[in-house]
C-alpha positions as CSV (number, residue, x, y, z in Angstrom):
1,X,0.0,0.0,0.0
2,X,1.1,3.5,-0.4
3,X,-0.3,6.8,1.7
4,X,0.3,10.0,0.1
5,X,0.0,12.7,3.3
6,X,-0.9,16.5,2.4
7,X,1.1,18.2,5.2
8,X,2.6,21.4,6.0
9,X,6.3,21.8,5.5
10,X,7.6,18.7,6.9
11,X,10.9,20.8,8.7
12,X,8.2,22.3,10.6
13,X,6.3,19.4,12.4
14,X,7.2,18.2,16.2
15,X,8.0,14.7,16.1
16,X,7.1,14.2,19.4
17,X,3.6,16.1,19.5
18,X,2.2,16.2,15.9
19,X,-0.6,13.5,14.8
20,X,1.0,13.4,11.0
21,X,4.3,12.0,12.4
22,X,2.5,9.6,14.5
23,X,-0.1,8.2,11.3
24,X,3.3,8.0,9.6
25,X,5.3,6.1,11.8
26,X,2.4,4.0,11.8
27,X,1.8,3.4,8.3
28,X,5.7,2.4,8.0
29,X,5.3,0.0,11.1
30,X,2.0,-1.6,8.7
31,X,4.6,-1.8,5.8
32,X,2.9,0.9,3.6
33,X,4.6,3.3,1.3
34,X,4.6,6.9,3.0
35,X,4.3,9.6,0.3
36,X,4.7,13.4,1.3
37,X,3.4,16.6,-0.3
38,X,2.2,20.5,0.7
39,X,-1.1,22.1,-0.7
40,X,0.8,23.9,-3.4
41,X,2.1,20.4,-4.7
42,X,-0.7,19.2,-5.5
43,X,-2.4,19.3,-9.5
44,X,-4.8,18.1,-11.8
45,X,-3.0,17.1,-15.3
46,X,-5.7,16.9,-18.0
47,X,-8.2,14.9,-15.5
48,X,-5.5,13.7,-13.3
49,X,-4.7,14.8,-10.1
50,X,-1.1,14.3,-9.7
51,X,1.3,15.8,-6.7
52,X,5.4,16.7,-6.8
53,X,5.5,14.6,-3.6
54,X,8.2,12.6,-1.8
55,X,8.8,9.2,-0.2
56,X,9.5,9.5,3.8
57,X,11.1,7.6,6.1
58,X,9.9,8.4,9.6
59,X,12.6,7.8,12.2
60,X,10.2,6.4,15.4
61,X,10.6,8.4,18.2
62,X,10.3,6.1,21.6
63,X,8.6,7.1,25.2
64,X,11.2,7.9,27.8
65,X,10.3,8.4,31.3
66,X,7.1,9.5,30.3
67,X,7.4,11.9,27.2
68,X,8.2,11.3,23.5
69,X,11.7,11.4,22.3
70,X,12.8,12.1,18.3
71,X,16.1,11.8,17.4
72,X,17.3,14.8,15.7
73,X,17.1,13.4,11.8
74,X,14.5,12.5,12.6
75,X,13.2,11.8,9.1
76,X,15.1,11.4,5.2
77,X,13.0,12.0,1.9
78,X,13.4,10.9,-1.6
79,X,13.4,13.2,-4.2
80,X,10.4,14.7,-5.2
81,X,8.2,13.0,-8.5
82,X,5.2,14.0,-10.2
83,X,2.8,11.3,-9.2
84,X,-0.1,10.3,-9.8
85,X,-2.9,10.2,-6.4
86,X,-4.5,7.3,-7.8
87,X,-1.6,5.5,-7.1
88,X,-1.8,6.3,-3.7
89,X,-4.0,3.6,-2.0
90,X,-5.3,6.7,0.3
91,X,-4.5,10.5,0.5
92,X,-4.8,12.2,4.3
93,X,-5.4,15.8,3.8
94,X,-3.5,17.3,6.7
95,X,-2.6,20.4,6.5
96,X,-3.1,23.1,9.1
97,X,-5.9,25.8,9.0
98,X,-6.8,28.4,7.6
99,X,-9.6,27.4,5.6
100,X,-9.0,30.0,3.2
101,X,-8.6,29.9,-0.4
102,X,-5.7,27.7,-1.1
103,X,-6.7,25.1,1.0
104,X,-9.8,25.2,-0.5
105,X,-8.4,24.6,-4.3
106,X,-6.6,22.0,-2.7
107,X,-9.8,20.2,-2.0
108,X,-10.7,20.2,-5.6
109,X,-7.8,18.5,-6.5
110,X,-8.5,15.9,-4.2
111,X,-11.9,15.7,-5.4
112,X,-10.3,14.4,-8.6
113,X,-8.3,11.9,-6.7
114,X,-11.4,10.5,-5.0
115,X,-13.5,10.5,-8.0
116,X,-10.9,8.0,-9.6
117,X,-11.2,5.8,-6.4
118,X,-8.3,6.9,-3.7
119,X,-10.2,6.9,-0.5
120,X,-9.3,10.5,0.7
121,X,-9.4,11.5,4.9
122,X,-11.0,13.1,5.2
123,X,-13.1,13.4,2.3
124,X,-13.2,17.3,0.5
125,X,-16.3,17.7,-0.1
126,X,-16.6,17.3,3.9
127,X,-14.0,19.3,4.4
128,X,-15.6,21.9,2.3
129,X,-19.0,22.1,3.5
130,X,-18.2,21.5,7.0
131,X,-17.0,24.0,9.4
132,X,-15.4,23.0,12.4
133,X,-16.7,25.8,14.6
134,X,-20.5,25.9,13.4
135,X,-20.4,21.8,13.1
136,X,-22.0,21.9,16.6
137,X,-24.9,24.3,15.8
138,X,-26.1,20.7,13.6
139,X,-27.2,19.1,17.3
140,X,-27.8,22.8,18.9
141,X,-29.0,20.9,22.3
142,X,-25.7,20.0,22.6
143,X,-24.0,22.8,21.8
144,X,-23.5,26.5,23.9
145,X,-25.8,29.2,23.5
146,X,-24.0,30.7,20.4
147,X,-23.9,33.4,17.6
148,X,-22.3,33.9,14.5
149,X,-22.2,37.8,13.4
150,X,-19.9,40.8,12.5
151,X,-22.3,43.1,14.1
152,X,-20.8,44.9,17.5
153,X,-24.0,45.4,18.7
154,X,-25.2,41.7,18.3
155,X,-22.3,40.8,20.6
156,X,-22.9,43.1,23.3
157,X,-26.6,42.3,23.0
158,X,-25.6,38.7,23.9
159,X,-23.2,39.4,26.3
160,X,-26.0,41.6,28.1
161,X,-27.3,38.2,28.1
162,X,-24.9,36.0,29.2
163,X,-22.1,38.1,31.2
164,X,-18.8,36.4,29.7
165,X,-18.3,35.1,26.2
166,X,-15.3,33.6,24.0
167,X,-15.1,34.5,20.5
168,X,-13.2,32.7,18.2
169,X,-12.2,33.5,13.9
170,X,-14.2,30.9,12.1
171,X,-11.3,29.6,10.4
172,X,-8.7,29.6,12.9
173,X,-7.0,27.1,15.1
174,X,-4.5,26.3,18.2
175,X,-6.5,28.7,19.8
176,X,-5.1,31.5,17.4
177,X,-7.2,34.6,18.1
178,X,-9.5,33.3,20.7
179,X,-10.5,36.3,23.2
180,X,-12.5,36.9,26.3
181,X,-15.6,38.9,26.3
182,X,-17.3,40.6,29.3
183,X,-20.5,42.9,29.5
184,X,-19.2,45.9,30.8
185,X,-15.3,45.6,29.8
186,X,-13.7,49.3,29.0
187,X,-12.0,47.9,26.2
188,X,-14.5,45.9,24.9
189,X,-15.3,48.3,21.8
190,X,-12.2,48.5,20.7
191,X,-11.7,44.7,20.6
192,X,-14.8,44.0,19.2
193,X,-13.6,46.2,16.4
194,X,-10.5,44.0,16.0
195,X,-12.0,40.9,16.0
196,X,-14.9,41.6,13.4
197,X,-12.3,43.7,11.1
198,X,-14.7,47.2,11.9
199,X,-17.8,44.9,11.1
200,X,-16.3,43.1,8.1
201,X,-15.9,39.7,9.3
202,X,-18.1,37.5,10.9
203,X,-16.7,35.7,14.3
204,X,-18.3,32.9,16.4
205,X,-19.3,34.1,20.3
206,X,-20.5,31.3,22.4
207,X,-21.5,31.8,25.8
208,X,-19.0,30.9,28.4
209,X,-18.8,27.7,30.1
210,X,-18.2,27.7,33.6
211,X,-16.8,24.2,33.5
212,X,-13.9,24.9,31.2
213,X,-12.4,25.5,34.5
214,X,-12.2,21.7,34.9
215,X,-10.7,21.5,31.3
216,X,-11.6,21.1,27.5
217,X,-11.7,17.9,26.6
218,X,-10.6,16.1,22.9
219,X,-12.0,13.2,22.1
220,X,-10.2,11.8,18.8
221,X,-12.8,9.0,16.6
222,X,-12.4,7.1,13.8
223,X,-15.6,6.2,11.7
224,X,-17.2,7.9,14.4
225,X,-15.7,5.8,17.2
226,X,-13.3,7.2,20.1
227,X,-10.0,5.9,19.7
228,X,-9.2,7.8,23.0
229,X,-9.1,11.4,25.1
230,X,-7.4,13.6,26.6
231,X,-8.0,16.6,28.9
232,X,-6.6,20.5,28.2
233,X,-6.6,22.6,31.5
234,X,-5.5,26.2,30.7
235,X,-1.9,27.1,32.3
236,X,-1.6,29.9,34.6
237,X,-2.6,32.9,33.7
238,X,-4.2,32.1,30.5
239,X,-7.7,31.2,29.6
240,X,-7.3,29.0,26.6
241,X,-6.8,25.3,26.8
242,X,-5.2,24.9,23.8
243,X,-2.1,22.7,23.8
244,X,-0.5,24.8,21.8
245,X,-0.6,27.8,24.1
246,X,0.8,25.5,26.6
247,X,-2.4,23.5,27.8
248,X,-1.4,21.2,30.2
249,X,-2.6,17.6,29.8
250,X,-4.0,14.9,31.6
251,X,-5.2,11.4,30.9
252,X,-9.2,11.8,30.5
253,X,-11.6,9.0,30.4
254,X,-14.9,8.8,28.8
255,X,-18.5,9.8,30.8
256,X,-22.1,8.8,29.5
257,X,-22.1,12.4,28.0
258,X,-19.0,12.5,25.6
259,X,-20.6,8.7,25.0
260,X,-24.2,10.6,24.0
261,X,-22.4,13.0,22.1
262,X,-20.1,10.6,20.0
263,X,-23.4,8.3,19.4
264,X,-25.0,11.7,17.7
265,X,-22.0,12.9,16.2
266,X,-21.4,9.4,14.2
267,X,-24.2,9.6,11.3
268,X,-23.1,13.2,10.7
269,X,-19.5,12.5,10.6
270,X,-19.9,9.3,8.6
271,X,-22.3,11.1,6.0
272,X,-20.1,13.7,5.3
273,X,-17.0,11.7,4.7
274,X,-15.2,13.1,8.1
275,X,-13.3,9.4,8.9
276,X,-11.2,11.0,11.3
277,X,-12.2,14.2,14.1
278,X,-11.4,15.2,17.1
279,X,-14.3,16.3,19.0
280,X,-14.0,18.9,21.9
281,X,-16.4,18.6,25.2
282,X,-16.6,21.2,28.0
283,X,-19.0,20.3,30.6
284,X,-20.5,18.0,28.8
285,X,-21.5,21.0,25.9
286,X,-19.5,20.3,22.2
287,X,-18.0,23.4,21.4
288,X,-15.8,22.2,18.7
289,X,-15.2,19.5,15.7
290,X,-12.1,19.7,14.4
291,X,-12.0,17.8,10.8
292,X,-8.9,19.4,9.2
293,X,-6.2,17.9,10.7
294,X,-7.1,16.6,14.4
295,X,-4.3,16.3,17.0
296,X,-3.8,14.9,20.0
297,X,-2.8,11.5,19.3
298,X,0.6,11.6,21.0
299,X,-0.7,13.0,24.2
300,X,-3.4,10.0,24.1
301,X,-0.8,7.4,23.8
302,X,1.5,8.8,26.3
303,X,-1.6,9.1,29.0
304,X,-4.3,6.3,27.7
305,X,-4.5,4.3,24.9
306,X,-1.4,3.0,23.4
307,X,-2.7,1.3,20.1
308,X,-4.6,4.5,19.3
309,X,-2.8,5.5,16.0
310,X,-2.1,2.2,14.8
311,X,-5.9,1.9,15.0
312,X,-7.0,4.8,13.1
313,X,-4.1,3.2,10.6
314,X,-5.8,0.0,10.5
315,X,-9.4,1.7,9.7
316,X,-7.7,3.9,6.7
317,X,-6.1,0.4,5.5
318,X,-9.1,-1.8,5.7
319,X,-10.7,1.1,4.3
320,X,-8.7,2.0,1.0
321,X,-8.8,-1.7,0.6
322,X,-12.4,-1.6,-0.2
323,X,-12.6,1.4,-1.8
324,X,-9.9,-0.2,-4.4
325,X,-12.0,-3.1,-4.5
326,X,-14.8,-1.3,-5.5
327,X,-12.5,0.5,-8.0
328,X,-11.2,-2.6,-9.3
329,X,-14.5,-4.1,-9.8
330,X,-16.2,-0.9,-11.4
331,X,-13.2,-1.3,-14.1
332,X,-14.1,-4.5,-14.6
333,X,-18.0,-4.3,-15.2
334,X,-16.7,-0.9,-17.9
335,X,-14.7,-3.3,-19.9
336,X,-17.5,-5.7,-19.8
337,X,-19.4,-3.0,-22.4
């Protein structure tokens, strides 16, 4: 088998905390091909889409006395080919947000390498229509009391409502831009002007949850089934649980809520092609469904489960398997005419 991952510059990943390093070093362990290419790499020739990518080797890193450890080459490539994606048995779109307009062409491209039978995680037509911080408004009894507007006075409206709000870009992530709102604030003009762009730029403002206190919680599924969690408490002096504002992290089991909300979550994930997410609870409310390239793997294997990513691996296998199969026998019944 061969995986073709869309990633960000590869020089630029942590070994020891990003997801794509882990799905890699998984694949290689399964004895599949690992393939390598950025958003700008990718191409449709005629009706093919193609990528300049390159073949990986991941070196593994290994858990020491409780954290990951890399070694410093800690990866070598190939040189870079022009290649065609349906060659690639599946193609895990994985680069970072923004959502803006190149990542969106990307996604066409890819809809070209799933049309001619690649299985593609997550799908792009998902990943187009599906936006990880309104995804929750589609079971609005789990989600916060929320709005979506660029309008100053809509904010302060709602916060005249609810006191204390987070706001958040629609596109952004790591918890990039998130702010905290509070009726009455001297300063809150000013930012609201900043965030919305002077009222050109519609934000998200959900009501905040006094539980956060106790953590944010990321849940990380496969075909809509938890492959383990993990906990994000925010460190001192900061509000955001983000690990990569320096959320600190804790081992996190599973309670009849994050249960509920997987069980709803899995026809909606499963109908729009979202194979792997990463769902975020707080106080048993989903705030967030990440689809574009979930993390948290690394911290679940070092606190939890150990066979998480070799089980999301295993699903993307089995399932390119039988989306080749149904490949192979669509060429067949064609020739048939």
């Amino acid at each position: 088998m061969r995986f073709t991952f869309v990633i960000d510059p590869i020089a630029g990943l942590e070994p020891c905390h990003d997801t794509s390093v882990a799905l890699m070093e998984a694949a290689q362990a399964l004895g599949v091909e690992v393939w390598i290419a950025c958003v700008n790499d990718l191409a449709i020739d005629h009706t093919t889409a193609v990528a300049w990518s390159r073949p990986v080797q991941i070196n593994a890193a290994v858990k020491v006395d409780g954290q990951w450890v890399a070694s410093d080459r800690w990866y070598d490539t190939g040189p870079a080919e022009v290649v065609s994606l349906a060659d690639s048995d599946a193609v895990l779109m994985r680069a970072d947000p923004p959502v803006d307009e190149a990542y969106l062409q990307a996604t066409f491209v890819l809809d070209a390498a799933a049309h001619a039978g690649t299985l593609v995680v997550n799908d792009p037509i998902g990943l187009r229509i599906v936006n990880e911080k309104l995804l929750p408004l589609l079971v609005p009894d789990l989600a916060p009391a929320t709005l979506v507007t660029a309008r100053a006075d809509h904010v302060r409206d709602a916060l005249r409502r609810w006191g204390l709000a987070v706001a958040k870009p629609l596109n952004g992530m790591g918890g990039r831009g998130i702010v905290m709102l509070r009726d009455g604030d001297a300063g809150l003009e000013a930012l609201l002007e900043l965030i919305t762009d002077s009222g050109r730029r519609q934000i998200i403002v959900q009501e905040y949850l006094a539980a956060a206190c106790d953590g944010d919680k990321r849940i990380l599924v496969v075909d809509g089934e938890s492959v383990g969690a993990i906990n994000r408490c925010s460190p001192p002096g900061e509000f955001r649980c983000n690990m990569a504002v320096g959320g600190i992290v804790s081992a996190s089991a599973l309670d009849d809520q994050d249960l509920a909300i997987i069980e709803r979550l899995k026809p909606l994930l499963r109908a729009r092609g979202l194979h792997f997410a990463g769902i975020d609870v707080i106080g048993g409310r989903l705030t967030e469904v990440n689809v574009t390239s979930p993390t948290g793997i690394r911290e679940v294997e070092l606190l939890g489960t150990e066979d998480a990513t070799h089980r999301v691996v295993e699903w993307i296998a089995g399932a390119a398997e039988s989306s080749r199969d149904r490949r192979y026998n669509s060429w067949r019944s064609l020739s048939a005419i």
